[in-house]
N, C-alpha and C positions, 0 to 999 in steps of 0.2 A: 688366248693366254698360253705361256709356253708354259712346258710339263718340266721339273726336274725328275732325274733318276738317277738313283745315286748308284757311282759304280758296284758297289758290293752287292747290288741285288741285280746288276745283269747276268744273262744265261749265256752260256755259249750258242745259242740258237737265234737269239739277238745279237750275239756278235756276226754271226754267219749271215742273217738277212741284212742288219743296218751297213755294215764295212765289207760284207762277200769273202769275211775271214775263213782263212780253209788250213786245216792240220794237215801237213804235207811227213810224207813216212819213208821217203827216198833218203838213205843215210848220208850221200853227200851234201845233198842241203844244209847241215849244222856238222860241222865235223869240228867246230871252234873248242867243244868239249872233251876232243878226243885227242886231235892231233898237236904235237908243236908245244903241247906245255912244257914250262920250264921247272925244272926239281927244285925240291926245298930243304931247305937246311936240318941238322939236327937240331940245332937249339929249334927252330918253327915244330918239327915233328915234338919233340918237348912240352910245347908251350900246348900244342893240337894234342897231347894224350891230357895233360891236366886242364882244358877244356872240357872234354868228353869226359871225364874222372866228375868234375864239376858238375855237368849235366846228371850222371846215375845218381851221383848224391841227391841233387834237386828232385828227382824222380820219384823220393820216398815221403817227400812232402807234398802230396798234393794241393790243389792244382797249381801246375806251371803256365803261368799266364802269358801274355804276347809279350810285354814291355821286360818281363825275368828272360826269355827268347834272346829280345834282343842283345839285353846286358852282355846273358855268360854264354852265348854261341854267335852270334852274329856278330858283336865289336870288337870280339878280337881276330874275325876272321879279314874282316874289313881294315881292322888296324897291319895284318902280317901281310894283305894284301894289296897294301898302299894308298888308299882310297883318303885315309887322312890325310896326308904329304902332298904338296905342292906335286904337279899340277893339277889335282884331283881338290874337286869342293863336296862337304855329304850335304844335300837337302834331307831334312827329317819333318814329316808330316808337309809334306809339296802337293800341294792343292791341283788339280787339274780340271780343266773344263773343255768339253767336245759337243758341239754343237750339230745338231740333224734340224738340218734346215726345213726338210720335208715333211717332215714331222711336227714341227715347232718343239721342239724339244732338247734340254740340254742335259747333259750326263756330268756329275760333278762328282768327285771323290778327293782321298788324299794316300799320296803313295806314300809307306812307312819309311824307306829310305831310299834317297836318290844318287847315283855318283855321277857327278858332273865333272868332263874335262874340257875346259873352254868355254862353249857355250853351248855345246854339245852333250849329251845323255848318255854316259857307259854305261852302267845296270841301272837298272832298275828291279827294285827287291820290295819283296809282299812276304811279312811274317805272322803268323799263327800261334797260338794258343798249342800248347801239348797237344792235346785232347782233339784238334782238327785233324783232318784226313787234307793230303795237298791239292786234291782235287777239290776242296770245297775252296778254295781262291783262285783255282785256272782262269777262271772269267776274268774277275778281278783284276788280277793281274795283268792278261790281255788288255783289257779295257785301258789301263794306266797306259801300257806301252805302245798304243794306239793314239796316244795324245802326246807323245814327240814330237816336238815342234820342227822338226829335221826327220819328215821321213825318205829323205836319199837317201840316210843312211841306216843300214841293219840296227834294229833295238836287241839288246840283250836283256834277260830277266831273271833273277832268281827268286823263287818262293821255298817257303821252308817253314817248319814248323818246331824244330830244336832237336828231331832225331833225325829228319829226315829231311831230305834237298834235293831240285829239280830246276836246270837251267833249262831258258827257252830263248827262241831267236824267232825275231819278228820281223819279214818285209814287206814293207808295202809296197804295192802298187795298183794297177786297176783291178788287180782278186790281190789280197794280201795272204802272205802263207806266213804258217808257223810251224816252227818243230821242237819237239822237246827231248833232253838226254832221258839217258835212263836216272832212275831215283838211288842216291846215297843215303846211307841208313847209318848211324852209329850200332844200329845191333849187327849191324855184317861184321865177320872178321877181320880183325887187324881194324884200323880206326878210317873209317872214309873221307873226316876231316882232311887228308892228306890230300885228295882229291878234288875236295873243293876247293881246298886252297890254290890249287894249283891252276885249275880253273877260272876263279878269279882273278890270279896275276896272270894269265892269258889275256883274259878279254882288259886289263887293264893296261895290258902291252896294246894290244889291238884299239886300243879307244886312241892312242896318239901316234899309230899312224896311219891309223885309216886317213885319206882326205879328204878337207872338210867342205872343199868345193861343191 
């Protein structure tokens, strides 16, 4: 009989034995975070301080749940980031399944939002509840970007939780590596929204011209 498991309750120690996943800490391996992003506008910086304005507010009512997450920090970071717009499509609640043959066993979950360009995967994004630490989705989110039906090509990830955000870059191959930026926080100085934004319209550059041979 096969086993289901559902991604949100893999460990990273089962990613590491089932996929040979390995967190790689050499800084050129992800530099997609760092290098080559393009600036943002006033009106963007604008619209990214009454986000964060939005969020402190939210913060006096507890709790702030995943789907309030998504609303007032995640859709407009997605909308200033192009992922709405032609050629980008969003999956929202994108089902996946990964099968270990060895095992008899399938892993099933659902990614909270997907950007797709073509037929291809530019982020893939796992959001959280206030109240979560980002480490409690690292697997999670792994596991999702593990189930790219195109692994030629580098998966990108961001997880977040509505103060906080952390991009990661997945490659497979016969050991698959991953690395992660450092974490953006709304309580740092100055607004770090700016930075993800900025981020995001990188890897959203980088999704149409990588190719897709």
């Amino acid at each position: 009989m096969v086993q289901t498991l559902p991604a949100k309750e893999i460990t990273l120690q089962e990613l590491t034995d089932k996929f040979g996943l390995q967190l790689i800490e050499d800084e050129q391996f992800f530099r997609e975070w760092q290098d080559q992003l393009p600036e943002i506008t006033q009106a963007e910086t604008q619209k990214l301080d009454r986000v964060k304005a939005s969020y402190y507010n939210l913060l006096a009512d507890p709790p702030l749940l995943e789907n309030t997450v998504k609303m007032v920090v995640l859709s407009p970071l997605l909308d200033l980031a192009g992922f709405y717009l032609p050629p980008f499509r969003i999956r929202s609640e994108k089902s996946i399944e990964i099968s270990l043959e060895d095992e008899e066993a399938i892993i099933r979950g659902q990614i909270d939002v997907l950007a797709v360009y073509d037929q291809f995967w530019a982020v893939v994004i796992e959001s959280k509840q206030a109240a979560f630490s980002l480490e409690a989705g690292r697997a999670q989110l792994l596991t999702y970007m593990l189930a790219n039906p195109h692994p030629h090509r580098p998966t990108y990830g961001l997880i977040l939780n509505g103060s906080s955000f952390r991009f990661f870059k997945l490659v497979q191959k016969e050991t698959s590596h991953y690395a992660v930026s450092r974490i953006f926080d709304l309580f740092n100085p100055q607004n770090d929204l700016y930075q993800v934004l900025r981020v995001l319209k990188h890897l959203a550059q980088l999704a149409t011209i990588l190719d897709p041979a």
